[in-house]
N, C-alpha and C positions, 0 to 999 in steps of 0.2 A: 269722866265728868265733862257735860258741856260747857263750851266757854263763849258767849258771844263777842264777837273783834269788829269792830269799826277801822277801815282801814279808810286813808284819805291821800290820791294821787297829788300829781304836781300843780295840776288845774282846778285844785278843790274838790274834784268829783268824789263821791264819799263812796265807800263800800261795804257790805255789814256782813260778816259769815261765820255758817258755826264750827268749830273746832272742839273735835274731842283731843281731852290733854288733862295730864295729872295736876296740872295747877297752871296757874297763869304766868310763869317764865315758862313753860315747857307751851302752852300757846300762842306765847311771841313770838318762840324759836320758831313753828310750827309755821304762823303765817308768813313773816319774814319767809323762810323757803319757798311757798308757795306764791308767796306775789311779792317779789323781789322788787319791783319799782315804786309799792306804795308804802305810804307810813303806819306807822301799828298804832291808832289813838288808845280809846277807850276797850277794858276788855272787863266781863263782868260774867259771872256765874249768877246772876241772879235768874231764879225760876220765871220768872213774871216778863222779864225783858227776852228772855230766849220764848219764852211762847208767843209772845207778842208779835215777835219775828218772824215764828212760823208761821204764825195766824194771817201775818202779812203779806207774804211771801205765797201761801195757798190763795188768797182771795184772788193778788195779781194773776196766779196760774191760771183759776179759772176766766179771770176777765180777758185775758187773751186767749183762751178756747172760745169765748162767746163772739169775740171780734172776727175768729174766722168763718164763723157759720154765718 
C-alpha cells in the first residue's frame, strides 16, 4: 500500500514522499530510516492526496525540461 509522509526539517523546510508499507507505523519506521534528520508529520493513504502528488510532482518534472530547452 502507498502511503503519503510529510516530513518537516529543522528550518521548516517541508518534504512530501511516497512510501510503500503495510500500514502506517511500518511508514514511519520506513521514513525515519530514510531521512533520519527530519520529522515525520502528517501520513495518509488516501487515494486522492497521493495522486495529487504525483500529478505534482510530473508537472514540476516537465517544467524543468522546458527550462532547459
Amino acid at each position: 500500500m502507498k502511503f503519503l509522509v510529510h516530513l518537516t526539517g529543522e528550518r521548516g523546510r517541508s518534504k512530501s514522499v511516497i512510501i510503500d508499507a503495510l500500514d502506517t507505523k511500518e511508514a514511519e519506521k520506513v521514513a525515519i530510516k530514510e531521512f533520519p534528520s527530519l520529522e515525520v508529520g502528517r501520513i495518509t493513504s488516501d487515494s486522492g492526496s497521493i495522486s495529487y502528488f504525483e500529478g505534482m510532482k510530473a508537472i514540476k518534472k516537465i517544467g524543468h525540461m522546458k527550462k532547459g530547452l
